[in-house]
C-alpha positions, 0 to 999 in steps of 0.5 A: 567720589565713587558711587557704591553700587550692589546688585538689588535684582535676583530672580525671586525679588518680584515675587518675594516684594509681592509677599512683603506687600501682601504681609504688609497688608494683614501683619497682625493675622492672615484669615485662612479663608478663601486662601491658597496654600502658597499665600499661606506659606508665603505669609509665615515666611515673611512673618518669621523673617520679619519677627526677627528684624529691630524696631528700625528696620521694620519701620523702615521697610515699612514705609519704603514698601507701603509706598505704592511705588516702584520699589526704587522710587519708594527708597529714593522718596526715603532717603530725600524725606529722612536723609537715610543712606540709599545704599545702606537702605538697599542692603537692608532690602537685599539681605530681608528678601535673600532671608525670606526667599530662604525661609520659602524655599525659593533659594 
């Protein structure tokens, strides 16, 4: 069987992986105290994206990122516990940090 492969790596995928965690960490509301501009703007991107995403994937990005992993390794533990598609999974991941690095400006 040919194994599918994408590219998951462009240059803004270290930095917007940093955002989701950071978003992921405060979801409900960011306290603007003692924060910086850009963790602002980086907060409201990842929201506005996030808002826009189904139930499913978002909990599914959840737990791949919450992981406190690698991100690779955060999808393959995923994938073995709920038996969820590893390239359907990295679609989902590619396209949301394409739409955030949009919606930041970094594309």
């Amino acid at each position: 069987m040919e194994e599918r492969k994408m590219k998951t790596r462009c240059y803004y995928t270290d930095y917007v992986t940093h955002m989701i965690r950071f978003y992921l960490s405060t979801p409900e509301t960011l306290h603007m105290e003692g924060k910086r501009k850009a963790d602002i703007e980086n907060w409201i991107a990842v929201q506005d994206v996030w808002r826009k995403l189904g139930a499913d994937d978002k909990k599914t990005l959840e737990t791949v990122y919450k992981a406190h992993h690698r991100l690779a390794e955060g999808v393959r533990m995923y994938c073995e516990e709920t038996g969820a598609d590893n390239f359907k999974i990295w679609v989902l991941i590619t396209k949301t940090c394409a739409n955030i690095a949009k919606r930041r400006g970094l594309v």
